[in-house]
C-alpha positions, 0 to 999 in steps of 0.5 A: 450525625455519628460516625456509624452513619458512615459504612467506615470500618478504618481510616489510615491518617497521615498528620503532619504537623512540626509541633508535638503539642499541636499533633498530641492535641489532633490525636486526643480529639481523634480519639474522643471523636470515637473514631478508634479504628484510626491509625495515625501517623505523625511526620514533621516535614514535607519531605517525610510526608511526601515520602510515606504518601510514596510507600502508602495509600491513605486514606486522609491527610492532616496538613500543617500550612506551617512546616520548617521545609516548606512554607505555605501552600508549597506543603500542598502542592508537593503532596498533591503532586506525589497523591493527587487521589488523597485528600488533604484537609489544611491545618492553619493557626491564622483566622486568615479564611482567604488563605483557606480558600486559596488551598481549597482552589490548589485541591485542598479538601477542607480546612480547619483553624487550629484553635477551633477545632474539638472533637465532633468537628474534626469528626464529622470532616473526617469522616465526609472527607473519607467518605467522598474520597472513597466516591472520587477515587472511584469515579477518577479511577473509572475515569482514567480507565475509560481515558486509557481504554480511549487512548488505547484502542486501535480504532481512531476514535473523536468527539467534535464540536457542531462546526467541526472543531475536534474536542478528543481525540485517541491516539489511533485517531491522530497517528491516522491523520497525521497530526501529531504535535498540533493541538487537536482544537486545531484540527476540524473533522469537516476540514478532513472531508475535504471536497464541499460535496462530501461534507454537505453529504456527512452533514445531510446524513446526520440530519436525516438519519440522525447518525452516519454509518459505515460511510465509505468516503475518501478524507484527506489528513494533516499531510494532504495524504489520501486515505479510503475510510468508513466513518461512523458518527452519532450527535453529541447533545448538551445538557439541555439536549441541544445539539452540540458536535459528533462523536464517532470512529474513523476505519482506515481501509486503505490496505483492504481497499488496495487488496480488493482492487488487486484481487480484481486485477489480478482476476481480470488478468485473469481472464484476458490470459484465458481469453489470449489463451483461447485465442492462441489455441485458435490462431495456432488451429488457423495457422495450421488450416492457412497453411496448406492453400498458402503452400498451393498458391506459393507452388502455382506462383513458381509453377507460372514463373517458370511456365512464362519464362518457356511461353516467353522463349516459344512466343519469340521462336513464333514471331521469327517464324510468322515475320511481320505480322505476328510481330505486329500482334504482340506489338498491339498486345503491348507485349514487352511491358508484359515480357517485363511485369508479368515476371516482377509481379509474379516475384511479388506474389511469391515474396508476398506469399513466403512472408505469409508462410514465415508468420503462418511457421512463426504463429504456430511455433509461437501459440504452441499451448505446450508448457512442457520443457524440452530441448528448445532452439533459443534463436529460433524461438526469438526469431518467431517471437519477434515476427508474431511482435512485428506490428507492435516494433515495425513503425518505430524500430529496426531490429537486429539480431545478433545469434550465435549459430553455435548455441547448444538448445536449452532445456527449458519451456519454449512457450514460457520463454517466448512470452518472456522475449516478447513481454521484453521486447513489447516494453522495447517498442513502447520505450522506444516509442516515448522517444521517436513517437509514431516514427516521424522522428526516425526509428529506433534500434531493438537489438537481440544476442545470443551467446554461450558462456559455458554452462549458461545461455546468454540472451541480451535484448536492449533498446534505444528508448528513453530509460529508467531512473534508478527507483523505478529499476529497482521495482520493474519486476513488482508485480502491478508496477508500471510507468505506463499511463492507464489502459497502456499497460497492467504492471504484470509482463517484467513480473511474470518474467522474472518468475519464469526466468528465475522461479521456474529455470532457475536463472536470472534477468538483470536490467541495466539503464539510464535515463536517455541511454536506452535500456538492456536486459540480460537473461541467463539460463542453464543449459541443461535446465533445472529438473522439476520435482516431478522429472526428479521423481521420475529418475529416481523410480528408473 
């Protein structure tokens, strides 16, 4: 077979080889081969070669077993080591075949035996040599580009054996499950499903869809550590077209998943502050409408008071002017015990009555849907608030309240400010409640102050309640972080507090606690508030 068999338009040859005549003899029977488009370099020692394989890309390397730096097959490795892509065909002057073979197994393409070397031969080798480089090249670079591809790509990608053993698996695939460091074999995809039902699940949906796709599941990886993910996964078959493991992809959700069910929260919280929303518009309208007869009845009350007290006055002017017998009668109609508990049941009523119209006053100032700022009486608004709040604090604590009756009104939202005094104080009862339970134990204190320094407006509202650790101070005001237990609280009263505090007011709220001291929360607020850009607007066109 001629070389123009082979579609080989030029070689370059790297020959090494320490003995001149040897290397002048390589190069006659290059050219008497007809290969004229060979350009041959000659070195002498592997340090030289290794060095020219550094700097350039041949396409074929002649090898003297026998150099002065390295004897053997250290020659062979050093240069495989530097051009693993080139091949190298093994020059030995020993008959020895064993020693060719040993250099064929390190990556050797061929080798020849000096002496029975001529020209057609060192030809035909050449040439094949050449032309099944260029092949292996290709695939090696092909397949190194999918390695790189595979090990790149930002989707957890694996293949597994049919018990679940991982074969491969991408860099994205071990930074998920967290196993970096452990040999893959180590790991078994069936192991990451970690409940029975589930793997029975994957394996049921690979024997009857012949695929799993976009199974949305919960895996647990290397750290124990829950992860919500879609899998996606088809058969491997071997060359008999028996089945032999799973390839596939594994999609972290997590974060999607956290966001989904955030979205949801938020609109179902939502929809429970139009629902209160509409509540509070509805009880501000029946607070209104309860008034009027509470004022009816607390007036007939005082009106039969006094009128008792003057038929109390007639009646005795009456027995002393009808003697005996009419003493007699009242004695029958048991009058004395109604002289004294007619008077003390008609207190009842009327404290009865004034409480009702102190929660009515309390309700109304409280469900004002007003969102505007004004001048607002800070100390009045707390007092309403912690009336409307009554029944989540009365069972479990006593409230102080220490108000500054000197405080200057505060220009500011009184129906955002009172959400955030009962967002604070709700949270109080609850504290308070994880210490003395239903209130067998005794109650707690909640205690309120109110006081200027300067410019600024001071509400302080601490507790008696069990307290917090330093972790969870540092996130009380995240929104959806809570420490309450599920359907007890959503995570949103200190967040929305804190915007309207210090977002919308422009002040601040800080917390001071420790476990088992009770907690204390201290807002500041301006005086004289901050103007909005509309109210800014609006004084800047007068």
């Amino acid at each position: 077979m001629s070389t123009n068999e082979f579609d080989i338009k030029s070689i370059r040859l790297l020959l090494v080889e320490d003995n001149p005549a040897d290397a002048r003899v390589v190069e006659r029977h290059l050219k008497d081969a007809g290969l004229n488009d060979c350009h041959c370099d000659w070195v002498q020692t592997a340090a030289d070669a290794a060095e020219r394989l550094q700097k350039v890309e041949y396409d074929l390397v002649l090898l003297d077993l026998g150099l002065p730096d390295a004897s053997g097959l250290q020659a062979l490795r050093a240069l495989r080591a530097v051009a693993d892509l080139t091949p190298i065909i093994v020059l030995t002057g020993s008959d020895d075949y064993k020693q060719g073979l040993v250099a064929v197994r390190e990556g050797a393409q061929d080798y020849l035996e000096k002496r029975r070397v001529n020209a057609g031969m060192l030809s035909r080798i050449v040439s094949y040599s050449v032309e099944r480089s260029s092949f292996h090249r290709d695939l090696v670079r092909a397949t190194r580009r999918y390695q790189d591809l595979f090990n790149n790509v930002p989707v957890a990608l694996f293949t597994a054996e049919r018990d679940g053993k991982l074969k491969t698996a991408n860099a994205a695939f071990v930074k998920l499950i967290g196993c970096a460091g452990r040999p893959i074999a180590e790991v078994n995809f069936l192991d990451l499903l970690h409940e029975s039902a589930k793997r029975a699940h994957f394996l049921d949906l690979m024997s009857r869809q012949g695929m799993v796709e976009g199974w949305e599941t919960v895996v647990r990886d290397c750290a124990a550590n829950q992860l919500h993910v879609l899998v996606n996964a088809a058969p491997l078959y071997d060359a008999s077209q028996s089945f032999a493991g799973w390839e596939g992809c594994i999609t972290d959700i997590s974060i999607l998943r956290q966001t989904l069910e955030e979205r949801d929260r938020l609109e179902d919280n939502l929809r429970q502050a139009q629902k209160l929303e509409a509540i509070g518009q509805l009880a501000a309208g029946i607070a209104h409408e309860i008034n009027t007869p509470t004022q009816y009845v607390g007036d007939n009350l005082r009106f039969l008071k006094e009128s008792f007290g003057e038929l109390d006055s007639l009646l005795a002017q009456l027995v002393e002017a009808g003697g005996e017998p009419a003493s007699k009668l009242l004695s029958e109609a048991d009058f004395d015990y109604l002289k004294e508990e007619i008077p003390r049941a008609l207190n009842q009523s009327l404290e009865g009555v004034d409480r009702v119209a102190k929660i009515v006053r309390a309700m109304k100032e409280f469900s004002h849907p007003a969102r505007e700022k004004t001048a607002t009486d800070l100390n009045r608004a707390i007092q309403s608030t912690i009336t409307v709040a009554s029944n989540e604090w009365k069972y479990v604590a006593e409230v102080e309240m220490d108000l500054d009756n000197n405080l200057p009104s505060v220009h500011c939202s009184p129906a955002e400010f009172n959400q955030v005094v009962l967002n604070i104080v709700v949270n109080a009862a609850h504290a308070i409640t994880d210490v003395v339970g239903d209130g067998g134990k005794g109650k707690g204190k909640i205690r309120v102050k109110t006081r200027s320094e300067g410019e600024w407006a001071i509400i302080e509202i601490a507790d008696s309640g069990a307290g917090m650790p330093a972790h969870v101070q540092q996130r009380i005001f995240e929104p959806f972080f809570t420490t309450k237990e599920v359907g007890k609280g959503t995570g949103q009263g200190l967040a929305i507090a804190h915007n309207v505090i210090v977002d919308k007011h422009g002040g601040s709220i800080k917390v001071a606690s420790a476990p088992g001291r009770g907690t204390t929360f201290t807002i500041r607020l301006p005086i004289g508030g901050i103007k909005s850009e509309s109210e800014g607007a609006a004084e800047a066109v007068a």
